[in-house]
Each structure stands twice: as C-alpha cells, then as structure tokens.
mmCIF file of the C-alpha atoms, coordinates in Angstrom:
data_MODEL
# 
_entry.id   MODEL 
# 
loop_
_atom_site.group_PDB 
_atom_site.id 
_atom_site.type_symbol 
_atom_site.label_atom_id 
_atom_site.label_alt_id 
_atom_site.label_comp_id 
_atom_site.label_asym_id 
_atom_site.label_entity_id 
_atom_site.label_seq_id 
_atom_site.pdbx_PDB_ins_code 
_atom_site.Cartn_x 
_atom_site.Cartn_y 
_atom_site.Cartn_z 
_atom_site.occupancy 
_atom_site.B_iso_or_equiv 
_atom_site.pdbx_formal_charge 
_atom_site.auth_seq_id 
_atom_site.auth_comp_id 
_atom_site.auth_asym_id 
_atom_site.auth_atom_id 
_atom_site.pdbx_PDB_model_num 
ATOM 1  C CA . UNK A 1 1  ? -71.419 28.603 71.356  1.00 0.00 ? 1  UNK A CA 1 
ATOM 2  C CA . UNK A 1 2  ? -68.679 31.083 71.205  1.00 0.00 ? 2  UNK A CA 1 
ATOM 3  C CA . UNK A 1 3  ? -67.207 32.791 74.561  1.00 0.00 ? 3  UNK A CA 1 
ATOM 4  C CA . UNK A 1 4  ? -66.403 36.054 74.697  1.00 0.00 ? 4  UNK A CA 1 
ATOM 5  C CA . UNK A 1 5  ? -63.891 37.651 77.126  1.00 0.00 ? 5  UNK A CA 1 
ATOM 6  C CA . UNK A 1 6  ? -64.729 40.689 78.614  1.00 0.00 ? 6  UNK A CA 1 
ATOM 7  C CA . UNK A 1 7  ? -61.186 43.082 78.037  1.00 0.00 ? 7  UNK A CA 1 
ATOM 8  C CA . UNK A 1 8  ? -59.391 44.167 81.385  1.00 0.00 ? 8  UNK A CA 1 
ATOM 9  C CA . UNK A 1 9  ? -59.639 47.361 82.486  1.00 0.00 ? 9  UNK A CA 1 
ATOM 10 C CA . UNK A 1 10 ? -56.281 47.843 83.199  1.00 0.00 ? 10 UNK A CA 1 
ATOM 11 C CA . UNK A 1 11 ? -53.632 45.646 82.165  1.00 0.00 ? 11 UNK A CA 1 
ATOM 12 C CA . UNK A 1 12 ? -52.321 42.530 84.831  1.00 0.00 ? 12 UNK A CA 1 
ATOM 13 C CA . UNK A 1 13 ? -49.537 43.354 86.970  1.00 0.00 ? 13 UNK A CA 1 
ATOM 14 C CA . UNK A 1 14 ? -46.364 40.393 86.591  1.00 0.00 ? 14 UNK A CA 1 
ATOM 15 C CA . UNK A 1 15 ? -46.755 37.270 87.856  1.00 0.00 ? 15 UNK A CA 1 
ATOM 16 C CA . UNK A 1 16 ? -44.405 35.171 89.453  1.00 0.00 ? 16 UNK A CA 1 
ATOM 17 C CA . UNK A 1 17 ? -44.450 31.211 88.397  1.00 0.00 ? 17 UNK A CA 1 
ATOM 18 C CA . UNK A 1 18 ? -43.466 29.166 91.625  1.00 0.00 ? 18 UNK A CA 1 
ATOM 19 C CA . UNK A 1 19 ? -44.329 26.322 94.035  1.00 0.00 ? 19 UNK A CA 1 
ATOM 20 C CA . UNK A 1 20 ? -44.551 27.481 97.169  1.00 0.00 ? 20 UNK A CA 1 
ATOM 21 C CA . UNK A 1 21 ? -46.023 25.732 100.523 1.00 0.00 ? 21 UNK A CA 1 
ATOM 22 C CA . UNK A 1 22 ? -48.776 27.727 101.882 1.00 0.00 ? 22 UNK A CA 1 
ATOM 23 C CA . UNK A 1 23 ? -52.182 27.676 103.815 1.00 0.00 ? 23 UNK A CA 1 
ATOM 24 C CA . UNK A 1 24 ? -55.706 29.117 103.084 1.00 0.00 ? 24 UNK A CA 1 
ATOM 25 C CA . UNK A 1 25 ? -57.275 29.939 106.271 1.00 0.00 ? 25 UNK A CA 1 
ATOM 26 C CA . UNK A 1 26 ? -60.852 30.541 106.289 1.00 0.00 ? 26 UNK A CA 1 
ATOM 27 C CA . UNK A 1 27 ? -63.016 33.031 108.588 1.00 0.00 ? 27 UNK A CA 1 
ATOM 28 C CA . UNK A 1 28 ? -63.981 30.243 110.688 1.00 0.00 ? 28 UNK A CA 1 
ATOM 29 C CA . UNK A 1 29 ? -60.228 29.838 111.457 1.00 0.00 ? 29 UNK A CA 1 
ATOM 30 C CA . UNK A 1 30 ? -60.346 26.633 109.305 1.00 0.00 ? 30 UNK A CA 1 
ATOM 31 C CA . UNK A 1 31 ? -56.742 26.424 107.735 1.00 0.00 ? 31 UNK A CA 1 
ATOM 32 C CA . UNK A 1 32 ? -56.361 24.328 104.580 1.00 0.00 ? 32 UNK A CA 1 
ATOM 33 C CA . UNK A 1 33 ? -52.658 23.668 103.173 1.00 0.00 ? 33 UNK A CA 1 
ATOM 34 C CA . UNK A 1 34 ? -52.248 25.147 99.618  1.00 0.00 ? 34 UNK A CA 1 
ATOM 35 C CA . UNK A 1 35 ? -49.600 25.132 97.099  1.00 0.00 ? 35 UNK A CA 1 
ATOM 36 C CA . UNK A 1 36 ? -48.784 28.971 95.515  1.00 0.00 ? 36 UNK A CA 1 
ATOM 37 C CA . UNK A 1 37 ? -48.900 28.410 91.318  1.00 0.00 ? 37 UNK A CA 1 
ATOM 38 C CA . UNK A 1 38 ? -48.040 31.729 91.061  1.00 0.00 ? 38 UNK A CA 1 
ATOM 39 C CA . UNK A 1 39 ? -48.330 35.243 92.790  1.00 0.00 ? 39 UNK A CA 1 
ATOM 40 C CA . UNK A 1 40 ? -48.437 39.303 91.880  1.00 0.00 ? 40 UNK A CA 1 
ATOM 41 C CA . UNK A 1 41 ? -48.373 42.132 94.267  1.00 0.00 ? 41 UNK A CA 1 
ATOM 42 C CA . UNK A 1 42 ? -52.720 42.082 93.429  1.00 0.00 ? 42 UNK A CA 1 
ATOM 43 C CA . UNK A 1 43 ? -53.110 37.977 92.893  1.00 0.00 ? 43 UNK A CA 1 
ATOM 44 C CA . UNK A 1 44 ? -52.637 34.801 93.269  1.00 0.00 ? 44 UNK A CA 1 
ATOM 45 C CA . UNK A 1 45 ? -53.249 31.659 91.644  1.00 0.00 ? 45 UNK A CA 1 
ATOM 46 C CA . UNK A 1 46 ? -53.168 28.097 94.417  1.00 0.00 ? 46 UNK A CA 1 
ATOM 47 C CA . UNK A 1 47 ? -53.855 24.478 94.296  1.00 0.00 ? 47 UNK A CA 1 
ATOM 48 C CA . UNK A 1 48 ? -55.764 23.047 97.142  1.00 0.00 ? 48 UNK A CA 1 
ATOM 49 C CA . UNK A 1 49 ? -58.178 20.718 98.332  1.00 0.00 ? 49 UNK A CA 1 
ATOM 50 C CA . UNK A 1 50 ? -60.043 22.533 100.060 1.00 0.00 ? 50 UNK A CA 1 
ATOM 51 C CA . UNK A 1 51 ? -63.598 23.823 98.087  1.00 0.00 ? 51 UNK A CA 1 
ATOM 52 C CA . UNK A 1 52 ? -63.080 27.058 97.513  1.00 0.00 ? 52 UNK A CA 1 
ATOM 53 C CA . UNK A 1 53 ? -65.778 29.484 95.707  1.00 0.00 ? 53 UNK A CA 1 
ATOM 54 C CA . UNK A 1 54 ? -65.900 32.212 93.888  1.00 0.00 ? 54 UNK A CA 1 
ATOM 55 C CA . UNK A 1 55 ? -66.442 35.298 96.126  1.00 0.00 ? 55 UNK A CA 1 
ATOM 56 C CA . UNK A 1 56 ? -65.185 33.702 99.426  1.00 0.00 ? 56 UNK A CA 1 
ATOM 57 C CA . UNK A 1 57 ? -62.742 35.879 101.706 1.00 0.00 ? 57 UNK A CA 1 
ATOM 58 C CA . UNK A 1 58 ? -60.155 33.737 103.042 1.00 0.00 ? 58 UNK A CA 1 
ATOM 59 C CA . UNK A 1 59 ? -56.377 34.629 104.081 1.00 0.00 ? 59 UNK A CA 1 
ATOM 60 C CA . UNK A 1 60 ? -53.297 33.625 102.349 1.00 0.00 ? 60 UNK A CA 1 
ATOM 61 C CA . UNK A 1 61 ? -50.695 32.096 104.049 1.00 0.00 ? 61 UNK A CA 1 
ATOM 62 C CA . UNK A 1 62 ? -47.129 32.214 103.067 1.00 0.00 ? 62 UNK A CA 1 
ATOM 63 C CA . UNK A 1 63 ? -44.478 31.359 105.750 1.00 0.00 ? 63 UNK A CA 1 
ATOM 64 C CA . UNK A 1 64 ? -44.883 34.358 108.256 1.00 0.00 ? 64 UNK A CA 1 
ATOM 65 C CA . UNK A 1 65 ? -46.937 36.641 105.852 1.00 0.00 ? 65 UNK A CA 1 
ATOM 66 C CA . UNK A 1 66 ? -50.513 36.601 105.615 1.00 0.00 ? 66 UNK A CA 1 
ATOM 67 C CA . UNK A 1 67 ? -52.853 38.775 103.559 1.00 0.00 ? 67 UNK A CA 1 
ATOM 68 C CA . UNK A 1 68 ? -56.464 38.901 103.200 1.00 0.00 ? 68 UNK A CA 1 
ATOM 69 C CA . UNK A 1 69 ? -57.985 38.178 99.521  1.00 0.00 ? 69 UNK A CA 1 
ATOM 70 C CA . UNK A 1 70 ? -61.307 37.202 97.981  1.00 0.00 ? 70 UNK A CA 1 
ATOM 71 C CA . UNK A 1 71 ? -61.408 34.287 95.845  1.00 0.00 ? 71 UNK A CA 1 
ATOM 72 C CA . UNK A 1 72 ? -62.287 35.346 91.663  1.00 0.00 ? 72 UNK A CA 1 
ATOM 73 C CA . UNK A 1 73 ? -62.516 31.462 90.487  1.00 0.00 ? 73 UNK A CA 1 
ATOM 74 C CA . UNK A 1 74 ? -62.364 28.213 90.861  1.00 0.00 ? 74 UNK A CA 1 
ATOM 75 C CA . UNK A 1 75 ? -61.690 25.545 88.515  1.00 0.00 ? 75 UNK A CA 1 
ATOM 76 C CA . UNK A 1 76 ? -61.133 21.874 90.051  1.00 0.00 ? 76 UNK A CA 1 
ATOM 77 C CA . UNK A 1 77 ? -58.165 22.066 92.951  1.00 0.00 ? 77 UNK A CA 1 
ATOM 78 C CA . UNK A 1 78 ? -56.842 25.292 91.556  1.00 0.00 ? 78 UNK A CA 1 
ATOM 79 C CA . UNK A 1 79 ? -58.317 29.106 92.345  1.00 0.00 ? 79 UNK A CA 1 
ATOM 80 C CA . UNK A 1 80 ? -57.630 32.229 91.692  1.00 0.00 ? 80 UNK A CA 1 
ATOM 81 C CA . UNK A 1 81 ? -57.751 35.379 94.324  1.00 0.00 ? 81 UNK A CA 1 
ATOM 82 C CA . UNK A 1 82 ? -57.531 38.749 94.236  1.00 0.00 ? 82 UNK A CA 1 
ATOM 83 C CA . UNK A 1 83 ? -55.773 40.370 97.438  1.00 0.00 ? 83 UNK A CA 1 
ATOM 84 C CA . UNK A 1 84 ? -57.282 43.262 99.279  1.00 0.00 ? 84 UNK A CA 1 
ATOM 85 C CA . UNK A 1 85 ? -54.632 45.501 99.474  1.00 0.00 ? 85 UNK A CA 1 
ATOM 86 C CA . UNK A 1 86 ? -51.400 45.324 97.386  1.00 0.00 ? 86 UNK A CA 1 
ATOM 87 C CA . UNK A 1 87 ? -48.973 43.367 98.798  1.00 0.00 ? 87 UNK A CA 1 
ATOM 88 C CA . UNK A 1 88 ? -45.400 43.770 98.454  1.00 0.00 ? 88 UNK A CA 1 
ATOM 89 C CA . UNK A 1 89 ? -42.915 41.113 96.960  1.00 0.00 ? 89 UNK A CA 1 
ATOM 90 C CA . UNK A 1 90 ? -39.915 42.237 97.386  1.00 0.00 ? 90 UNK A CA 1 
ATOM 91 C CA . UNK A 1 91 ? -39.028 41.814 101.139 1.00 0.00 ? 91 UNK A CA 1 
# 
C-alpha cells in the first residue's frame, strides 16, 4: 500500500524546536499539563497524556498566554494543533 500526501496549499510558516512547560485546557475546564515540541505563529506540536483527538478545541497554555486551537492529529502522547487566530511570537 503506498500513501500519498496530499501537497499544502500554502507553504508552513517556521517552527520553533523547544521544550516548554505548558497546559491543555479543555472546554470542560479540564486542564492537562503538556510539554510544547515545537510552536509557529499558526501551530503547535505537544506531548501529553491526556487523549487528545483529532478535531477537538482545546486552549493552549503557555505561562500567562493562552490561545484557542483545534487539534489536526494525534499520534500516541504527541498532537498536533492548529491555532485559531495567528498568534504572535515575538513578545
């Protein structure tokens, strides 16, 4: 069986590699702590244990900034989300 990527529509933005404490806090107000893999101003890629899937709204945690974003994937403790609005990494 061969997999096929589907090409971006437009290309991905930079991505920061770090380790960062965070939390994932779900609608429910359910917070989870989370470690940021690495971030852009329209992504994110965490490990956690909490069970995330793929299409679940949760916020993003990162000392006093949070930002709401859906969650893309999931594979094992790590996940992928895309934020709602950009979010700005320079301040």
């Amino acid at each position: 069986m061969t997999l096929i990527r589907k090409p971006r529509p437009e290309p991905r933005l930079k991505r920061v590699r770090l380790e960062m404490p965070g939390n994932i806090v779900r609608g429910d107000g359910t917070a989870y702590i989370a470690t940021v893999r690495d971030l852009s101003s329209s992504g994110f890629r965490i490990e956690t244990d909490a069970r995330l899937e793929p299409g679940e709204y949760i916020d993003l945690q990162v000392g006093r900034e949070r930002a709401s974003a859906q969650i893309r994937w999931v594979m094992g403790f790590e996940a992928g989300g895309q934020f709602d609005k950009p979010v700005n990494l320079t301040d």
